[in-house]
Rosetta silent file (secondary structure, phi, psi, omega in degrees, C-alpha in Angstrom):
SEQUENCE: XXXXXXXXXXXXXXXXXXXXXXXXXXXXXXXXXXXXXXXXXXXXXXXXXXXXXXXXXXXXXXXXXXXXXXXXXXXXXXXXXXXXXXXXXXXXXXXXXXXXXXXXXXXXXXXXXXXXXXXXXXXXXXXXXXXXXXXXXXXXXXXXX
SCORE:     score description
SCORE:     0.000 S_00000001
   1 L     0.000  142.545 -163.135  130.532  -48.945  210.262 S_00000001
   2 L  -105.955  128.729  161.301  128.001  -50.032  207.368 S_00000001
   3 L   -95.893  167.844 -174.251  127.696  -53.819  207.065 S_00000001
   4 L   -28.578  134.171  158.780  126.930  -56.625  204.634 S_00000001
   5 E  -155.202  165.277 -156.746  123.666  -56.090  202.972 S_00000001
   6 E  -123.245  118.119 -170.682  121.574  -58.569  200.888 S_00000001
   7 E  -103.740  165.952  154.914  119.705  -57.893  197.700 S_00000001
   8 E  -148.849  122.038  151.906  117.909  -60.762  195.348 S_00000001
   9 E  -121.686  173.725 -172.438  117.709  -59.793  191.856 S_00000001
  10 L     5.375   46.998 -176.031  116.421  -62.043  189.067 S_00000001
  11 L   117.512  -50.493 -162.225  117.019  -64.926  191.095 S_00000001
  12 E  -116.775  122.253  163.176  120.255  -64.733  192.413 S_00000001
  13 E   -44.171  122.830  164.657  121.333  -63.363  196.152 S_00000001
  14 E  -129.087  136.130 -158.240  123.991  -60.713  196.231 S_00000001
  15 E  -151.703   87.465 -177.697  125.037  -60.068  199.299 S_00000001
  16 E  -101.676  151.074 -173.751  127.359  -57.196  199.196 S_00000001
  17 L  -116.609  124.731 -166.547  129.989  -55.975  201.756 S_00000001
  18 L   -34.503  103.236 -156.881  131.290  -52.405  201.843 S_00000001
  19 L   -58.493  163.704 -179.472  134.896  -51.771  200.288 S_00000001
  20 L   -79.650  174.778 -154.080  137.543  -50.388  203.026 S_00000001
  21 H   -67.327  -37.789 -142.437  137.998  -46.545  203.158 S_00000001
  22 H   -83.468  -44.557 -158.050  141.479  -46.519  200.568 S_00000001
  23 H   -83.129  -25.634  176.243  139.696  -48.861  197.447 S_00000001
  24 H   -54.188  -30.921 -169.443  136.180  -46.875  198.262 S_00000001
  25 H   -73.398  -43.006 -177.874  137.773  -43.538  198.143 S_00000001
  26 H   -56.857  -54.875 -152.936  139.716  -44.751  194.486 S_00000001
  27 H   -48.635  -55.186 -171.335  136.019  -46.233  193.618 S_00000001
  28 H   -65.185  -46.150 -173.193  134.369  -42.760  194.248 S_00000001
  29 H   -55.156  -36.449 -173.555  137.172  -40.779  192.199 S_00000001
  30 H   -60.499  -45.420  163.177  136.832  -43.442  189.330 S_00000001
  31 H   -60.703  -65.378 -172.052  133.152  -42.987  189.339 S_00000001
  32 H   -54.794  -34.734 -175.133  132.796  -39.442  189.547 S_00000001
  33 H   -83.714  -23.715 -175.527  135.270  -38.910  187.046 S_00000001
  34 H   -74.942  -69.655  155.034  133.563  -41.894  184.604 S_00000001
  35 H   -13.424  -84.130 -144.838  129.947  -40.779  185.688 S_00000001
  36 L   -55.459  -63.055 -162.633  130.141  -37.354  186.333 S_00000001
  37 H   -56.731  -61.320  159.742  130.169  -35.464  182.477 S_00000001
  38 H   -43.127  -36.369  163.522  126.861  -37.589  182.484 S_00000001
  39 H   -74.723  -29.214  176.080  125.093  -36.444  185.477 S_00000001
  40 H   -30.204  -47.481 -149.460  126.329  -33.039  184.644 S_00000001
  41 L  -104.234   27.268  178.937  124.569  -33.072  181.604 S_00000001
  42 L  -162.953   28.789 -169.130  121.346  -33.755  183.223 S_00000001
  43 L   -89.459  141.622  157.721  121.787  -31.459  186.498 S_00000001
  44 L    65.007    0.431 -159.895  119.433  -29.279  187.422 S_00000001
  45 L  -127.711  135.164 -170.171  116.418  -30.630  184.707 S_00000001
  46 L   -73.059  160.751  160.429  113.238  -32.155  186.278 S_00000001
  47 L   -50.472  -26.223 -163.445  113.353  -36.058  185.128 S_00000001
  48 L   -98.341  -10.578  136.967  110.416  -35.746  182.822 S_00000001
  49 L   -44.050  -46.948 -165.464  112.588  -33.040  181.035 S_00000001
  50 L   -44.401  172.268 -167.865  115.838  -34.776  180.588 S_00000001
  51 L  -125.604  117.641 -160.478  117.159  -35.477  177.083 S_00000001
  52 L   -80.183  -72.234  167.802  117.772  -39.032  178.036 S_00000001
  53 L   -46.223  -31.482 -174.155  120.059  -39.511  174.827 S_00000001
  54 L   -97.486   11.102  156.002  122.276  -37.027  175.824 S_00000001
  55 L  -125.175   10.499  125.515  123.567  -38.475  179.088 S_00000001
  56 L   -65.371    8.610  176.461  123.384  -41.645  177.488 S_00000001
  57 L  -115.972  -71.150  139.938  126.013  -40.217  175.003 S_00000001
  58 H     5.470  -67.507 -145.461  127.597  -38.421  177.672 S_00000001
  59 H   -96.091  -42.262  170.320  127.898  -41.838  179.731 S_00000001
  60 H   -49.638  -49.911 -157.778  129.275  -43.865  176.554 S_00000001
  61 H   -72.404  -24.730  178.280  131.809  -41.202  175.565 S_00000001
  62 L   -91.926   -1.372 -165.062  133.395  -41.353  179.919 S_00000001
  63 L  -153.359   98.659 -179.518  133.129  -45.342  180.308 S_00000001
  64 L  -100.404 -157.615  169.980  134.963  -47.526  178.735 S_00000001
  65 H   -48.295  -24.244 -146.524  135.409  -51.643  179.105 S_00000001
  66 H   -92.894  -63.001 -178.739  138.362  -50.899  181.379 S_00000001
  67 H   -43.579  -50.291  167.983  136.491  -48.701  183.882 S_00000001
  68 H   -42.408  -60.224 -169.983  133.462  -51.746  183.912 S_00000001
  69 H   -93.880    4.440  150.310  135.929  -54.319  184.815 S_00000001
  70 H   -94.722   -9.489  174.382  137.498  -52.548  187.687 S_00000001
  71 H   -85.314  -13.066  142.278  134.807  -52.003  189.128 S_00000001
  72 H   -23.693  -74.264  144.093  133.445  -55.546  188.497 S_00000001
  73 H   -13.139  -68.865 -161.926  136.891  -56.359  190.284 S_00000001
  74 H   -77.236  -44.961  170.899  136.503  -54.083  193.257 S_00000001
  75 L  -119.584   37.910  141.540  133.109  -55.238  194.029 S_00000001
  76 L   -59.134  -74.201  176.984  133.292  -58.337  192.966 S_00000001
  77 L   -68.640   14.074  178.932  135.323  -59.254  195.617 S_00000001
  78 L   -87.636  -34.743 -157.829  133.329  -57.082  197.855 S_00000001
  79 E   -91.885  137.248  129.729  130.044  -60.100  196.701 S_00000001
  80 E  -112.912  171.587  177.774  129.061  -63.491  197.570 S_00000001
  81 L  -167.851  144.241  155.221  125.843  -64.676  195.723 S_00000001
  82 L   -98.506  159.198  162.402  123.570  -67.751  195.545 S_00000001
  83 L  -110.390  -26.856 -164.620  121.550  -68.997  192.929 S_00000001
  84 L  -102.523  -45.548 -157.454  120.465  -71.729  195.027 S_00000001
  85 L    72.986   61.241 -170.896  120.577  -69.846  198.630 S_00000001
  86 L  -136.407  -72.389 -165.336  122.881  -72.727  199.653 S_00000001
  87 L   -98.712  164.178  171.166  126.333  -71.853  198.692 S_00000001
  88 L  -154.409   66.605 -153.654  127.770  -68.595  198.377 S_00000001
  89 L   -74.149  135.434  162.570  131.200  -68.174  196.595 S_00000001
  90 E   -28.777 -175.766  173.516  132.765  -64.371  196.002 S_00000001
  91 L  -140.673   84.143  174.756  131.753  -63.046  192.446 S_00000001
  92 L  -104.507 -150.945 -147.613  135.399  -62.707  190.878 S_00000001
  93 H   -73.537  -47.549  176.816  136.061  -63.274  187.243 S_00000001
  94 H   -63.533  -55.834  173.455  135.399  -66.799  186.403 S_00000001
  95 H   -44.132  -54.623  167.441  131.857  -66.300  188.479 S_00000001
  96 H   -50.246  -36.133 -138.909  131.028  -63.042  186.789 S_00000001
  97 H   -95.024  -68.442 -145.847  131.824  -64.412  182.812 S_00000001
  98 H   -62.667  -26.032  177.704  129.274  -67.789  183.976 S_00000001
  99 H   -52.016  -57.224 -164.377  126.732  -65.826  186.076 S_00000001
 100 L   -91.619   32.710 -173.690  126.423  -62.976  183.820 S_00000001
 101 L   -92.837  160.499 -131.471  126.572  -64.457  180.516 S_00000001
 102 L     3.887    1.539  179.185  123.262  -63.577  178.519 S_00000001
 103 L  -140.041   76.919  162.276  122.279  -61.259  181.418 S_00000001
 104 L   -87.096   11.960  153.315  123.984  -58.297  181.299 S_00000001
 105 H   -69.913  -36.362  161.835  121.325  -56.453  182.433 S_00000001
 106 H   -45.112  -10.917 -161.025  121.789  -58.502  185.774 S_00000001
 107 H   -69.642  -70.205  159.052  125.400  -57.114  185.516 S_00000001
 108 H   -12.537  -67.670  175.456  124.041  -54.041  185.585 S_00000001
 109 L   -80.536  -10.188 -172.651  121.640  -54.268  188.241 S_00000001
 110 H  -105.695  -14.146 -171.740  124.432  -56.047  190.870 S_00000001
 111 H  -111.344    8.718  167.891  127.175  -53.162  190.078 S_00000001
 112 H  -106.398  -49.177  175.769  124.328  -50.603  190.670 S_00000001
 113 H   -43.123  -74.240 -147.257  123.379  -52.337  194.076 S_00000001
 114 H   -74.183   18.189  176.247  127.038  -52.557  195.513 S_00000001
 115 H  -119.586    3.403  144.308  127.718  -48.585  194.707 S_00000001
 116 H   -92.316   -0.585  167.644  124.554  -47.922  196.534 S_00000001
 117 H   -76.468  -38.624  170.989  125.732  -50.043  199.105 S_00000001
 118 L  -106.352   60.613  156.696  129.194  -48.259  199.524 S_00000001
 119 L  -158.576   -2.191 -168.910  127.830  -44.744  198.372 S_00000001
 120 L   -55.113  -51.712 -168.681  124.301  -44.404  199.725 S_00000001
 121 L   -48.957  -59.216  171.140  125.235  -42.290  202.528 S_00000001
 122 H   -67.031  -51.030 -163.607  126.630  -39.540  200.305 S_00000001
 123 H   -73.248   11.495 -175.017  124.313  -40.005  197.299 S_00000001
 124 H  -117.980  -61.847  166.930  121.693  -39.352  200.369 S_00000001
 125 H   -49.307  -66.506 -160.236  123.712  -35.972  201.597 S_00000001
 126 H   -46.936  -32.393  165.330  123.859  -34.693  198.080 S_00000001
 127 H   -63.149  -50.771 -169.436  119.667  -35.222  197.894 S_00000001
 128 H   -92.752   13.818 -175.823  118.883  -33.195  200.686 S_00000001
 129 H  -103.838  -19.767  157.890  121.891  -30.378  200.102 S_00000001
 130 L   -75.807   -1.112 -158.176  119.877  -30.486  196.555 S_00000001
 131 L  -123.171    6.247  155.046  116.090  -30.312  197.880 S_00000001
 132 L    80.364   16.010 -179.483  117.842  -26.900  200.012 S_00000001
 133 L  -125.029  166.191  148.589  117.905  -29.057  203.453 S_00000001
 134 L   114.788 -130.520 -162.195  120.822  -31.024  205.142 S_00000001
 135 L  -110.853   -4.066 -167.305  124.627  -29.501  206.091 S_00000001
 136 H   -85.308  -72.127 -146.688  125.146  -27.873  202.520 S_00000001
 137 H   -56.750  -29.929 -169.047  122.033  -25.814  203.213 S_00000001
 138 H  -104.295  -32.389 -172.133  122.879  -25.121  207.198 S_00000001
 139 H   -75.466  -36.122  179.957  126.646  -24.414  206.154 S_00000001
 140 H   -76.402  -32.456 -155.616  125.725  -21.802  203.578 S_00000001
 141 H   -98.322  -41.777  133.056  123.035  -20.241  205.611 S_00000001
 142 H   -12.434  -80.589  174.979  125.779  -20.049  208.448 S_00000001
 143 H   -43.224  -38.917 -160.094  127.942  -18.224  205.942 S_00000001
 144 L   -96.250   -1.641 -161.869  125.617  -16.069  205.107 S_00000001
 145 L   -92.701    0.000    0.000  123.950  -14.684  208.819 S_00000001
């Protein structure tokens, strides 16, 4: 079982705790399905290749406001955070609008922490079943003997 883990980004403590298996599994379909047309469209291309614009067009044209605030929602109430490292209140809706107000790049950076916090483990399988190691690699090679 994966526990709380604690970030500081510009300042402020986030200290996120994994969602349970039923809202992670909706989290991953929601993502994959928001997400996904964008990594697609950058699959397979070394990084210093990518056309940058195009899975930033890609990522606009799959994600709208409504996808941002459930997941805001989902791991909001997944967060506490300090500013001070004294108190540490959830980060639902009223917290989010005062926290993040001029700094939505902070937004950013706290809803990319808690989906490597509930997603590392896979986004970690999927590196080494891409780099031709891990259980994709042993499963196929299986198949194939």
């Amino acid at each position: 079982m994966k526990h709380e883990q604690r970030k500081t980004i510009e300042g402020v403590t986030f200290c996120v705790t994994p969602l349970g298996y039923g809202k992670a599994r909706k989290a991953f379909v929601r993502l994959t399905k928001a997400v996904g047309p964008a990594l697609a469209s950058g699959a397979g291309v070394k990084p210093e290749d990518m056309d940058v614009q195009a899975i930033l067009g890609a990522l606009v044209d799959n994600v709208d406001d409504s996808d941002l605030e459930w997941f805001a929602e989902a791991f909001g109430t997944a967060t506490k955070f300090s500013t001070d490292g004294d108190k540490f209140p959830f980060l639902r809706g009223p917290e989010r609008e005062v926290l993040f107000t001029g700094r939505l790049l902070l937004f950013f950076q706290w809803l990319a922490f808690a989906l490597e916090v509930n997603f590392s483990d896979f986004l970690d399988f999927l590196k080494s079943a891409d780099q031709g190691g891990g259980p994709v690699a042993s499963a196929q090679s299986d198949l194939t003997d």
